[in-house]
N, C-alpha and C positions, 0 to 999 in steps of 0.2 A: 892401264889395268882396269877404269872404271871403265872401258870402253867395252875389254871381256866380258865383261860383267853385264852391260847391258846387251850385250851380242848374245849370251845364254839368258839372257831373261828371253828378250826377243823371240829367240829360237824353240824356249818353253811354251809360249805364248801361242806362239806358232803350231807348235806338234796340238799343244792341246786343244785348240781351234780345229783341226785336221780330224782329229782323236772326235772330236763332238760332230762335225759335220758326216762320219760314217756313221756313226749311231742313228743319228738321226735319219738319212739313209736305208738304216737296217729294214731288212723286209718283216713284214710284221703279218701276223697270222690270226686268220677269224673264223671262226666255228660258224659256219648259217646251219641251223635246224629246221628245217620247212620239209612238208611232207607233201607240198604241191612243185612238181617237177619244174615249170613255168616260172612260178616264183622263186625259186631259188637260182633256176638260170638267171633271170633280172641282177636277183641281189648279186649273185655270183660277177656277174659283168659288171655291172655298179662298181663294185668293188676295185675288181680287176683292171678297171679304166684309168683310176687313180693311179695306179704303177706300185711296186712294190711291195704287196698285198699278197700274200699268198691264202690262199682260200680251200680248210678243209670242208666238205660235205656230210652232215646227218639226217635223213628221214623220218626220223622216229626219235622218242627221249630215251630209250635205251642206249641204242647208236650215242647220242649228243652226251652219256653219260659214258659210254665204254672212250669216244674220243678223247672228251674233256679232259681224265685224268690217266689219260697213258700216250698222249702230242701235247705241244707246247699251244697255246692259245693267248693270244694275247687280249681275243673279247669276243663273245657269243652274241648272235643274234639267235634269238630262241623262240618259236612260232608255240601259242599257246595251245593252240588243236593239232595234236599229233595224235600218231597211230602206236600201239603197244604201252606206249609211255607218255602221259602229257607235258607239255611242256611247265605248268607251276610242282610237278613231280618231280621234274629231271632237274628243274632250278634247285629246285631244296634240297634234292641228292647231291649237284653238285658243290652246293655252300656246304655242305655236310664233310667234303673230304676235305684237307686242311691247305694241299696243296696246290686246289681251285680258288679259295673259299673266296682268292680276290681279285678275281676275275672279276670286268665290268660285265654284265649280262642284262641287255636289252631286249624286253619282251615285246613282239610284233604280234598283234591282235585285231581282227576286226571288229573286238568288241570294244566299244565307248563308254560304257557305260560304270559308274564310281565301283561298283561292285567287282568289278572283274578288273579294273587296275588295282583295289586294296589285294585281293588273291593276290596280286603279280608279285606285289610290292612285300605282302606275307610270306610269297614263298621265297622270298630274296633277289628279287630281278631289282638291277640299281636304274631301270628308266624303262617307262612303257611306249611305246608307241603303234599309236590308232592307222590299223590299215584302212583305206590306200592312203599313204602320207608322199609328203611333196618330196620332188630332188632335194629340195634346199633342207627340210630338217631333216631328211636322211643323210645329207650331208653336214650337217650342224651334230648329228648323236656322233658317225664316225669320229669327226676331226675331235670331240670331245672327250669320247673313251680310246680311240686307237692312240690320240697323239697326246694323251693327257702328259707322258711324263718327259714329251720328246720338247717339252716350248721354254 
């Protein structure tokens, strides 16, 4: 009997290991807002190359604001110089609706300068980063907000 016993532990042990390796698995989905065609192809491929990534597209903060809360997102890349809507606009519209509000949202700027990461960081972006940045920390923000709750 204690043998059944450890045969359904086992086998629980089992499913749930199985059960956690698809999660982890699961295709995960990321907002790029860039209003330069080129650079969103990049990020788009970037992404893509990883596997399992499905990758919606916004041009503008209105777009990154109509996607955000009506598709599933699991994290925004947000370009700070957009057209119709900027992007520390569309950040702070999106923390505004309740069922965004925690999403990781990483600001992509070519600006440097303290001034314009406090804006980012004011209008609710949880991590700035200075364009052109290298593979490696664009690789380093992904695996930190895409995979935060998969490790």
């Amino acid at each position: 009997m204690a043998s059944t016993s450890l045969n359904q532990t086992y086998t629980s042990t089992e499913t749930s290991q199985r059960a956690t390796e698809r999660v982890n698995t699961a295709p995960r989905s990321v907002l790029v807002v860039e209003d330069h065609d080129d650079t969103r192809l990049m990020l788009r491929t970037m992404l893509e190359l990883r596997g399992g990534i499905v990758v919606v597209e916004a041009e503008n903060g209105a777009m990154a604001i109509a996607l955000a809360t009506n598709v599933h997102v699991d994290f925004i890349l947000m370009d700070t110089d957009l057209p119709v809507l900027d992007g520390y606009t569309a950040t702070s519209r999106i923390r505004e609706y309740t069922p965004t509000h925690r999403i990781p949202i990483v600001m992509m700027s070519g600006h440097a300068e303290p001034a314009a990461q406090m804006r980012a960081f004011a209008a609710g972006c949880t991590e700035y980063l200075v364009k052109p940045f290298s593979l490696h920390g664009f690789d380093s923000v992904v695996k930190r907000y895409l995979y935060a709750d998969k490790s």
